[in-house]
DOLO-831369 format. One record per residue: x, y, z of N, C-alpha, C, O, CB in turn; residue in one letter; residue number from 0. Coordinates in Angstrom, 2 decimals. Glycine has a CB too. Example, Ala and Ser with C-alpha at 12.3 -4.5 7.8 and 13.67 -1.06 7.14 Angstrom:
DRENTI      n.x      n.y      n.z     ca.x     ca.y     ca.z      c.x      c.y      c.z      o.x      o.y      o.z     cb.x     cb.y     cb.z  residu  num
DRENTI    13.19    -5.69     7.80    12.30    -4.50     7.80    13.20    -3.30     7.80    14.24    -3.32     8.46    11.31    -4.47     9.05       a    0
DRENTI    12.85    -2.25     7.08    13.67    -1.06     7.14    12.90     0.03     7.87    13.41     1.14     8.04    14.08    -0.60     5.72       s    1
// end
This chain:
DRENTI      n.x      n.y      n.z     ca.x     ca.y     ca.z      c.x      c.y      c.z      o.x      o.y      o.z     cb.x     cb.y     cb.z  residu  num
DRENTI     4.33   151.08    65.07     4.14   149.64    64.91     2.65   149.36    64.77     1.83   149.73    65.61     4.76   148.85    66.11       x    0
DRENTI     2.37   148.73    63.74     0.75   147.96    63.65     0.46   147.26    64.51     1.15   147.06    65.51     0.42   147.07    62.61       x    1
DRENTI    -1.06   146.56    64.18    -1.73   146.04    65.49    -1.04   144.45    65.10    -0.98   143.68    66.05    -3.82   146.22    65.61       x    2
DRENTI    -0.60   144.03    63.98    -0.22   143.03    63.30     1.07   142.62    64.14     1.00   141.84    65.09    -0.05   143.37    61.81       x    3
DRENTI     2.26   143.23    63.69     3.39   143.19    64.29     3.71   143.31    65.57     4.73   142.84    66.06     3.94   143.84    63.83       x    4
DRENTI     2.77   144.01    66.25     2.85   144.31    67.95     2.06   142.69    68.17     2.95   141.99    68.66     1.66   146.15    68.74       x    5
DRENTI     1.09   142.03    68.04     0.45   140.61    68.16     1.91   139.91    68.12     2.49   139.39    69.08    -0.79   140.09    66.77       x    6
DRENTI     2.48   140.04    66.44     2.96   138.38    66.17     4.44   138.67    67.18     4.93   137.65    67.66     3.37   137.79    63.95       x    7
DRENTI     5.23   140.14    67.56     5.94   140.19    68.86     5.94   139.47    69.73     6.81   138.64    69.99     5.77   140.97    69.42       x    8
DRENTI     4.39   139.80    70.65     3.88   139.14    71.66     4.03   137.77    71.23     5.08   137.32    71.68     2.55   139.54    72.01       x    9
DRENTI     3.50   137.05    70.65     3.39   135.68    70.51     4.74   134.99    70.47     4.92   133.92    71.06     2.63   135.39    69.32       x   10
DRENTI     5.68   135.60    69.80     6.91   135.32    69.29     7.55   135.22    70.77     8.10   134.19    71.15     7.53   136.48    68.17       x   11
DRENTI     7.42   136.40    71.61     8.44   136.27    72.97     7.57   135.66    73.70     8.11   135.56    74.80     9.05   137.64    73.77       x   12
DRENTI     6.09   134.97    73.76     6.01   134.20    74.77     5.95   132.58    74.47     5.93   131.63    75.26     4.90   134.68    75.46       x   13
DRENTI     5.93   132.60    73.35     6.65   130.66    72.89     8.30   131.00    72.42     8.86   130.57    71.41     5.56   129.62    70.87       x   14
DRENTI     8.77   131.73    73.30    10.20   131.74    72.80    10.61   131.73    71.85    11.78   131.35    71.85    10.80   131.09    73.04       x   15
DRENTI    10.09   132.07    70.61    10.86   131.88    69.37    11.52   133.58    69.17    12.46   133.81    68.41     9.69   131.23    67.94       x   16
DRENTI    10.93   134.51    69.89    11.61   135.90    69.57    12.61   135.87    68.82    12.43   136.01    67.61    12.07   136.60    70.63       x   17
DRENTI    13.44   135.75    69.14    15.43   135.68    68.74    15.56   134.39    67.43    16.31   134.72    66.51    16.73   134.84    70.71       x   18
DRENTI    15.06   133.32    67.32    15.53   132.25    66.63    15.04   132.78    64.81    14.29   133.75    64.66    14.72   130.66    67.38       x   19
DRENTI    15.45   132.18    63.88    15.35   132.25    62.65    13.34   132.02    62.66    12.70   131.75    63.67    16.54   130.98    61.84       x   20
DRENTI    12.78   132.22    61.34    11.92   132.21    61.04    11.68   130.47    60.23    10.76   129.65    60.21    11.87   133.52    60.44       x   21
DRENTI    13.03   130.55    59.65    13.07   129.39    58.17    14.32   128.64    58.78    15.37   129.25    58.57    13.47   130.23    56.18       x   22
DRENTI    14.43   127.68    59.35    15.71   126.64    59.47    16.25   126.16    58.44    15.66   125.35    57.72    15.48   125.49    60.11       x   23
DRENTI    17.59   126.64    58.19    18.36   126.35    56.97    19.52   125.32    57.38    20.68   125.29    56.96    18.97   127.74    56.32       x   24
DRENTI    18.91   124.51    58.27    20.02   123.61    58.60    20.37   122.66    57.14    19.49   122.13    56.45    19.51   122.61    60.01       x   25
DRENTI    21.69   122.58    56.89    21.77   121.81    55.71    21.39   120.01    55.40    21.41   119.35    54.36    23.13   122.07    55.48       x   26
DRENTI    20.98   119.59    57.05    20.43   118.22    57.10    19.79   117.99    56.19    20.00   116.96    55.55    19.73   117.89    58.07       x   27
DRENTI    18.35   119.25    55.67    17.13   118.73    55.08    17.33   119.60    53.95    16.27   119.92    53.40    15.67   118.84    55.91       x   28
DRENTI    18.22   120.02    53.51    18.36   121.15    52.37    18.70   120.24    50.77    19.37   119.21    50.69    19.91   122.37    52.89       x   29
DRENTI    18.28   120.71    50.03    18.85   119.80    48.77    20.13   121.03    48.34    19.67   122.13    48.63    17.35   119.40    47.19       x   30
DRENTI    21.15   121.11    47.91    21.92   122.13    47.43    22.56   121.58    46.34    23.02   120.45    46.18    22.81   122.69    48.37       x   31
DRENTI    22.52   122.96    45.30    22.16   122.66    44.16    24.32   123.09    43.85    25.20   123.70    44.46    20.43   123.75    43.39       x   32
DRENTI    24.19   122.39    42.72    25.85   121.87    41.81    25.84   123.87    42.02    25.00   124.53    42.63    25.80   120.68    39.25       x   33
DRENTI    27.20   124.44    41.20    27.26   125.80    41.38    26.64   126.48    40.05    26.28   127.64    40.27    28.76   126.22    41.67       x   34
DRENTI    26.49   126.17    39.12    25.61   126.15    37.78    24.82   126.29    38.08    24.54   127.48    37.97    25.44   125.28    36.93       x   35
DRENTI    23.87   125.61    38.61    22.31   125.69    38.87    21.86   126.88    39.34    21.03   127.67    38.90    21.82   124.72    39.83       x   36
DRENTI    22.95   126.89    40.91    22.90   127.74    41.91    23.03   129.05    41.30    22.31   129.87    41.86    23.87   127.45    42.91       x   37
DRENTI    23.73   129.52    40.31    24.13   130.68    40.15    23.18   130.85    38.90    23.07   132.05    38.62    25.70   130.86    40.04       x   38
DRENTI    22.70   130.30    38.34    21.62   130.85    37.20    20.08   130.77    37.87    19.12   131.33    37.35    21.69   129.76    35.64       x   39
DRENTI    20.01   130.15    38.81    19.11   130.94    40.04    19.15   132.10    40.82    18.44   133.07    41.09    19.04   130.30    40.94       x   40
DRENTI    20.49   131.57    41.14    20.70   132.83    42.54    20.40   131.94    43.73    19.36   132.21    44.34    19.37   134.43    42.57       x   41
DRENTI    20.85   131.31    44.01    20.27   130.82    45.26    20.92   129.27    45.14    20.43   128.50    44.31    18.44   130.94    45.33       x   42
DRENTI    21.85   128.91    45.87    22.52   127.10    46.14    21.50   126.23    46.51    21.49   125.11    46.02    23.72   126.84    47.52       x   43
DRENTI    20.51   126.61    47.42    19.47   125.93    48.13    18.14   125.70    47.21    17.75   126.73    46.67    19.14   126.78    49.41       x   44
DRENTI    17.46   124.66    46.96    16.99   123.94    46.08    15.42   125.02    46.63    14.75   125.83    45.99    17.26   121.99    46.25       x   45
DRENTI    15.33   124.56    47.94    13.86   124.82    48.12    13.44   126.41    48.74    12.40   126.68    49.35    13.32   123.62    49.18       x   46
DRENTI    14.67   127.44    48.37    14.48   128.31    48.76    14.57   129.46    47.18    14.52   130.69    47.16    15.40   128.34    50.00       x   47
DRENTI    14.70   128.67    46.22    14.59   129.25    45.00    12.89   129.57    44.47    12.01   128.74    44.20    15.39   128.24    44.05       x   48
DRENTI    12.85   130.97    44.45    11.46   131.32    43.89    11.89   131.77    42.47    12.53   132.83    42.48    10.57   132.57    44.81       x   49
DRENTI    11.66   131.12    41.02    11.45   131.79    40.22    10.90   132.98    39.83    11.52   133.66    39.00    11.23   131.32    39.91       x   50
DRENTI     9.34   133.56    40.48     8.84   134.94    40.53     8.03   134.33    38.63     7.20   133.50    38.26    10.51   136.64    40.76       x   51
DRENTI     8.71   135.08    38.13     8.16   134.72    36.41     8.39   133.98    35.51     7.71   133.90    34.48     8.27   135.43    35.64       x   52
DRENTI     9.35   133.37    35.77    10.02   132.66    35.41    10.04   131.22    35.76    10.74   130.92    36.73    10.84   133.18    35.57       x   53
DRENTI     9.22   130.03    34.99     9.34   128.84    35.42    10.71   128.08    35.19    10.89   127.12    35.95     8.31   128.22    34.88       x   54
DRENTI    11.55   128.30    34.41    12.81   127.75    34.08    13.94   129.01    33.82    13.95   129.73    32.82    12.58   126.79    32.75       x   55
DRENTI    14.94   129.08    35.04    16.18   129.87    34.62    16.43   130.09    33.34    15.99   129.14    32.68    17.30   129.33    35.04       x   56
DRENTI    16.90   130.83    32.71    17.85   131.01    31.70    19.40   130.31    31.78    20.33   130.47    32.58    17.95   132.45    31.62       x   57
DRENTI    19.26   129.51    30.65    20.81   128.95    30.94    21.53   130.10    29.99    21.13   130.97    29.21    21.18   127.03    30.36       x   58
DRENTI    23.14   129.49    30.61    23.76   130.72    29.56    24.72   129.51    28.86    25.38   128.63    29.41    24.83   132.41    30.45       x   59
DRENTI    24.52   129.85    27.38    25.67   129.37    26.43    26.53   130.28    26.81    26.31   131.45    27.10    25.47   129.35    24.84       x   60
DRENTI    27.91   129.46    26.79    29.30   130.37    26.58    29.47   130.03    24.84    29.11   129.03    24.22    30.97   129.69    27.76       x   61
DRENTI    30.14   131.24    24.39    30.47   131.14    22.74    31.97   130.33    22.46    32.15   129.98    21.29    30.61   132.90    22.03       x   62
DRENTI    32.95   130.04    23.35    34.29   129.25    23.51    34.77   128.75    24.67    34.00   128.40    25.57    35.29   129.95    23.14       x   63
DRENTI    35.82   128.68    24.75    36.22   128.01    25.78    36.35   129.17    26.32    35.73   129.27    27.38    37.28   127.05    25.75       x   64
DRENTI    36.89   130.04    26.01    37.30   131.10    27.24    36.07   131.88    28.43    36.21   132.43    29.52    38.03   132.44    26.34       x   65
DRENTI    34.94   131.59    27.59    33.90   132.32    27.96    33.07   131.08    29.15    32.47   131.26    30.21    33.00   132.86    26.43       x   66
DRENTI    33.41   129.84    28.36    33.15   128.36    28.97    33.89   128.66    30.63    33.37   128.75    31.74    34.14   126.86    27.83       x   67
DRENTI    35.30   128.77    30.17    35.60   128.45    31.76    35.63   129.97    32.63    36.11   129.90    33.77    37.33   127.57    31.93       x   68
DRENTI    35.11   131.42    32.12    35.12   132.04    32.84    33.19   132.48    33.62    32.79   133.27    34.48    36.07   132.97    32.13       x   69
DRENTI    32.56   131.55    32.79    31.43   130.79    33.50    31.36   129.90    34.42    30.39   129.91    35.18    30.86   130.25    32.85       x   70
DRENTI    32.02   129.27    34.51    32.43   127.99    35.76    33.08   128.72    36.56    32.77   128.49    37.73    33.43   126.59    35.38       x   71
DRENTI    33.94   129.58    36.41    34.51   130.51    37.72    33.76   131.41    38.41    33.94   131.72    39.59    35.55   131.35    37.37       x   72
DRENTI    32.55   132.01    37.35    31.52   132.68    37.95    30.39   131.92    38.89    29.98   132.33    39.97    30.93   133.30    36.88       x   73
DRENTI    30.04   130.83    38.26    29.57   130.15    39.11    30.13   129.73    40.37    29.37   129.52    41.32    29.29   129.35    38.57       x   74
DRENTI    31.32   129.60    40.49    32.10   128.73    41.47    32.15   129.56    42.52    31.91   129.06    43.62    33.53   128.24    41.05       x   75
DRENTI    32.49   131.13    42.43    32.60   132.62    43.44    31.48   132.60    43.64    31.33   132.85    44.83    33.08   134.15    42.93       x   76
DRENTI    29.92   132.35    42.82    28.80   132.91    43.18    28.16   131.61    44.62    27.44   131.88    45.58    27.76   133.14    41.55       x   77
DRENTI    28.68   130.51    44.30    29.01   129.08    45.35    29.28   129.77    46.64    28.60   130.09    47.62    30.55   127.99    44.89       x   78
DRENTI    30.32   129.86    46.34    31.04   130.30    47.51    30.84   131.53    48.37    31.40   131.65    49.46    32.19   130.37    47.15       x   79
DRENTI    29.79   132.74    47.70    29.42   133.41    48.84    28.11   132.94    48.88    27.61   133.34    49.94    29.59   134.90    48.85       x   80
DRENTI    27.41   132.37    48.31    25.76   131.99    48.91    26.30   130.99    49.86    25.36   130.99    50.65    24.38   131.21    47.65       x   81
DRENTI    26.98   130.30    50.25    27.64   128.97    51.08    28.44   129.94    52.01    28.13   129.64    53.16    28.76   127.67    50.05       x   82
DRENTI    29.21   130.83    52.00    29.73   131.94    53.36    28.53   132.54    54.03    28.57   132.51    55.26    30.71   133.39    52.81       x   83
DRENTI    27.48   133.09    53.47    26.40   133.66    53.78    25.44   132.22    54.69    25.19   132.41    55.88    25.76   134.36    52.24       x   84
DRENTI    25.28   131.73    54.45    25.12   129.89    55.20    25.67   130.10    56.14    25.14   130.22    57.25    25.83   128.41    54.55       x   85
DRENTI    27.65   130.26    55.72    28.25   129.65    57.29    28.03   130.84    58.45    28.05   130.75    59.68    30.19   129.27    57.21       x   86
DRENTI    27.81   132.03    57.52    27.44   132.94    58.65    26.45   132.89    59.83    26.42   133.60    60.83    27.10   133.89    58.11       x   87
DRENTI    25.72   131.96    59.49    24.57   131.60    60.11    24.15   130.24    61.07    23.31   130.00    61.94    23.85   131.65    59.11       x   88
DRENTI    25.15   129.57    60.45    25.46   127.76    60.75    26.76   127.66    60.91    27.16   126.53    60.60    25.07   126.59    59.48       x   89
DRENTI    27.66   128.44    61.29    28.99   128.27    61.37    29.59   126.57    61.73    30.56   126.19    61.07    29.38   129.34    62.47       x   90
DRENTI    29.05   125.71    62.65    28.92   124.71    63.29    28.51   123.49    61.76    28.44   122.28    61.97    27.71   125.06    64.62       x   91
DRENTI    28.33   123.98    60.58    27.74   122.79    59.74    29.49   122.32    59.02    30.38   122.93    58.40    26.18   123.48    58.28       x   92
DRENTI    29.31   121.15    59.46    30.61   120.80    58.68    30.55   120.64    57.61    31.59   120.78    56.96    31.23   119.88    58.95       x   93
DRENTI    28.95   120.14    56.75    29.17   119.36    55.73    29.50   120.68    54.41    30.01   120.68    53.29    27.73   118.22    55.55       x   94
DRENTI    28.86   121.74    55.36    28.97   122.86    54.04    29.95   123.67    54.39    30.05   124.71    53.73    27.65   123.83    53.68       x   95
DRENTI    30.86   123.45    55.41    32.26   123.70    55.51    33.11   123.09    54.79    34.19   123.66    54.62    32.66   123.55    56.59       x   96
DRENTI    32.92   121.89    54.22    33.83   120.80    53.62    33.03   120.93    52.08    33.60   120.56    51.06    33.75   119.01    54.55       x   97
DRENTI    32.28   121.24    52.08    31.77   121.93    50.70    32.31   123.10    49.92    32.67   123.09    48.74    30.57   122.35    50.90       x   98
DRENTI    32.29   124.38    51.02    32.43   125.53    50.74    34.12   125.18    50.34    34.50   125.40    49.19    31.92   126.61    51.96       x   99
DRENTI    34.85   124.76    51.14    36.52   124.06    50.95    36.78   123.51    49.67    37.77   123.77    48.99    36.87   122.72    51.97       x  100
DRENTI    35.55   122.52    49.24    36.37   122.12    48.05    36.00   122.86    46.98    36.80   122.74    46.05    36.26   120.72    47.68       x  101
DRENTI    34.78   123.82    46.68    34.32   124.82    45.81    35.54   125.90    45.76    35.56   126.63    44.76    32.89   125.44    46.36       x  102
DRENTI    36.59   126.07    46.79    37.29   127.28    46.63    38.40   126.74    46.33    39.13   127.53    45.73    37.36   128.24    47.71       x  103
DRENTI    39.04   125.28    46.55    39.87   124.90    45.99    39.80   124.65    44.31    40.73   124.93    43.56    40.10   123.98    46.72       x  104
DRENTI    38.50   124.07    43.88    38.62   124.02    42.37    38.11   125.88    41.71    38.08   126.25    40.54    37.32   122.50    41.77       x  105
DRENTI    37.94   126.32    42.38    38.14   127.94    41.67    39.69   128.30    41.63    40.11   129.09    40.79    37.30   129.30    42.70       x  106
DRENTI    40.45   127.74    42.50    41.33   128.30    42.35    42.70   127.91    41.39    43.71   128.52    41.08    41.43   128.47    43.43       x  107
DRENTI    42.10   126.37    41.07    42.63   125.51    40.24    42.05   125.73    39.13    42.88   125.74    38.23    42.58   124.29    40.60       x  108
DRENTI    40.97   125.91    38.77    40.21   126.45    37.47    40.98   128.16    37.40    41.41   128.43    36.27    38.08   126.44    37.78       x  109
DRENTI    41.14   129.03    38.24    41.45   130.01    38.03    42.84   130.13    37.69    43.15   131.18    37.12    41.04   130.61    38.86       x  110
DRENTI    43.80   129.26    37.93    45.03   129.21    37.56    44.83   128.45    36.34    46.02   128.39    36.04    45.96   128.68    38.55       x  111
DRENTI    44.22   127.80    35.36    44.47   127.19    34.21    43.78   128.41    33.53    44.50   128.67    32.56    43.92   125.63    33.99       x  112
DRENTI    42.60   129.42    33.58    42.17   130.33    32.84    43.27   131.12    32.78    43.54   131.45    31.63    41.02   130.91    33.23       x  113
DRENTI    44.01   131.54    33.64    45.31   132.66    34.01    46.44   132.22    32.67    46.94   132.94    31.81    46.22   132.27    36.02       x  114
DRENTI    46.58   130.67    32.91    47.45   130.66    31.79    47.68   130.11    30.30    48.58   129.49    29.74    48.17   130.35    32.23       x  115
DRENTI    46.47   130.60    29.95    45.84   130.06    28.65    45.22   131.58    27.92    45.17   131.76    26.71    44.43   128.74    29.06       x  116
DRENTI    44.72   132.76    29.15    44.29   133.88    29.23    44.67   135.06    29.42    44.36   136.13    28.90    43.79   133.81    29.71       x  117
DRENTI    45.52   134.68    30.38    46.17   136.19    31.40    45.39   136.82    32.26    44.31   137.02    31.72    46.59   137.50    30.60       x  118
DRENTI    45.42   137.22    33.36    45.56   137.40    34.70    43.95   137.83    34.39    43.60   138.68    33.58    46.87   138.50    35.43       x  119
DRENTI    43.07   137.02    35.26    41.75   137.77    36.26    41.75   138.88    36.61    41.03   139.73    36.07    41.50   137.33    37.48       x  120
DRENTI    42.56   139.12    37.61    42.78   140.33    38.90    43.57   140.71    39.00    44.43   140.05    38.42    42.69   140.23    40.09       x  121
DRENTI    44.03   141.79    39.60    45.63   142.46    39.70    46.24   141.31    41.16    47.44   141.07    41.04    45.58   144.78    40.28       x  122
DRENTI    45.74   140.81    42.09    46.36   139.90    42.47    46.68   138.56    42.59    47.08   137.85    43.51    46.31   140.09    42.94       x  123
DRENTI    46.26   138.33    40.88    47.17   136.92    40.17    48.64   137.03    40.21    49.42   137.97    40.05    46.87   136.70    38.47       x  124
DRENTI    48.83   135.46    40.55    50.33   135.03    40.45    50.63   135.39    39.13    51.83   135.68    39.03    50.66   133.44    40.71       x  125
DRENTI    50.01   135.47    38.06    51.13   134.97    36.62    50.99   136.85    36.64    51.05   137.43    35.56    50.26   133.57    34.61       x  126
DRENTI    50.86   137.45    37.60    52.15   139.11    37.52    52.86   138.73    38.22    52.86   139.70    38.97    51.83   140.82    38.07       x  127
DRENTI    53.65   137.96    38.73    54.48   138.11    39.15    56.38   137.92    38.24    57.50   137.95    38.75    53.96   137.38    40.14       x  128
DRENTI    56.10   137.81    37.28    56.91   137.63    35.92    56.61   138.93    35.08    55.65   139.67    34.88    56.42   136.20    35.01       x  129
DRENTI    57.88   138.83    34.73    58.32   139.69    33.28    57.93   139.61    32.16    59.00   140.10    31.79    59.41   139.62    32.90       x  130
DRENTI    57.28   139.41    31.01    57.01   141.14    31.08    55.62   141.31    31.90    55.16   140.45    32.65    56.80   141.97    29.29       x  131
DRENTI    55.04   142.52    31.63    53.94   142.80    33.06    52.48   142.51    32.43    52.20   143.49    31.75    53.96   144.73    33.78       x  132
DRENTI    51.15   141.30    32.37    50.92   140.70    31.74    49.61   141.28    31.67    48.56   140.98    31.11    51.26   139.58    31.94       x  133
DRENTI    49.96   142.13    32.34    48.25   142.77    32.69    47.60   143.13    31.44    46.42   142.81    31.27    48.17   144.32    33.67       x  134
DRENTI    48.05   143.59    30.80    47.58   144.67    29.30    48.17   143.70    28.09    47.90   143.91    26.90    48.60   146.65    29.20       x  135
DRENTI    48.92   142.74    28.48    49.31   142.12    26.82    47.85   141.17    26.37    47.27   141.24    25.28    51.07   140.76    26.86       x  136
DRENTI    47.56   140.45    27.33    46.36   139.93    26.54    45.16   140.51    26.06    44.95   141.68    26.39    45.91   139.12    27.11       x  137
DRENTI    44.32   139.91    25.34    42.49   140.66    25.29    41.71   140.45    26.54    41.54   139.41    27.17    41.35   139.85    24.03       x  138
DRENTI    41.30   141.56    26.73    40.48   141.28    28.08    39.19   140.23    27.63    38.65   139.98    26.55    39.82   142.91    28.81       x  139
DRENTI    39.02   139.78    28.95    37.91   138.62    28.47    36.69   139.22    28.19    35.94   138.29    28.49    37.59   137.48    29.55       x  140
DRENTI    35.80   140.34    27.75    35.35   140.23    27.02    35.57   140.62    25.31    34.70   140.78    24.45    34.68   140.50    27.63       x  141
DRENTI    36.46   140.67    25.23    36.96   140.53    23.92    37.54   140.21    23.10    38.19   140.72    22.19    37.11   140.82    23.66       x  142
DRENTI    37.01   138.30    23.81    37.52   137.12    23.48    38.46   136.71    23.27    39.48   136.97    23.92    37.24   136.80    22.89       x  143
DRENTI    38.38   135.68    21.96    40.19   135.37    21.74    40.07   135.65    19.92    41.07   135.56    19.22    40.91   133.10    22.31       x  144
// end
């Protein structure tokens, strides 16, 4: 251990902060960003986004609809674990409990209209549960429609 880290130790366990977070991510003072934003950042939280080289994300065009709404689903999963990774930490925040809730309800409503316009996401989609077996009849999504 350096002379650095052995200091900011000491200091840390005698104003008690040893154990507590460094950065308070309570969602009171947080701006959190739509799931679009969030996910062509990387990051839901407004003021914890460092571009690095980049002054403006890259947005992504989708080329159709299919590519359209399997962008909004990507975004919507990428929501939903930067917001689990939160509750891991804030378990007690309701507002991004009642957030994280309705982000997984419209994935899953968005994911059932891609399913049947598309054919199945994952091997544990409902639309296998029918005849014939649907896995292999459609084009996989990247190879459009």
């Amino acid at each position: 251990m350096n002379y650095y880290n052995k200091n900011n130790d000491y200091y840390n366990y005698v104003n008690n902060t040893y154990n507590q977070p460094l950065y308070n991510q309570s969602s009171n003072n947080k701006k959190i960003l739509d799931p679009y934003n969030g996910f062509v950042r990387g990051n839901m939280f407004s003021d914890l986004y460092n571009g690095y080289k980049l002054n403006k994300p890259l947005d992504i065009t989708p080329l159709n609809e299919q590519a359209d709404m399997l962008t909004y689903i990507d975004s919507l999963c990428f929501a939903l674990i930067d917001l689990n990774l939160y509750l891991d930490l804030y378990p007690n925040d309701s507002k991004i409990i009642e957030l994280f809730n309705s982000y997984r309800m419209e994935k899953d409503e968005i994911t059932k209209e891609y399913e049947s316009k598309y054919g199945p996401l994952t091997l544990n989609s409902d639309s296998l549960n029918k005849a014939p077996w649907a896995w292999d009849n459609m084009p996989w999504p990247w190879e459009g429609v």
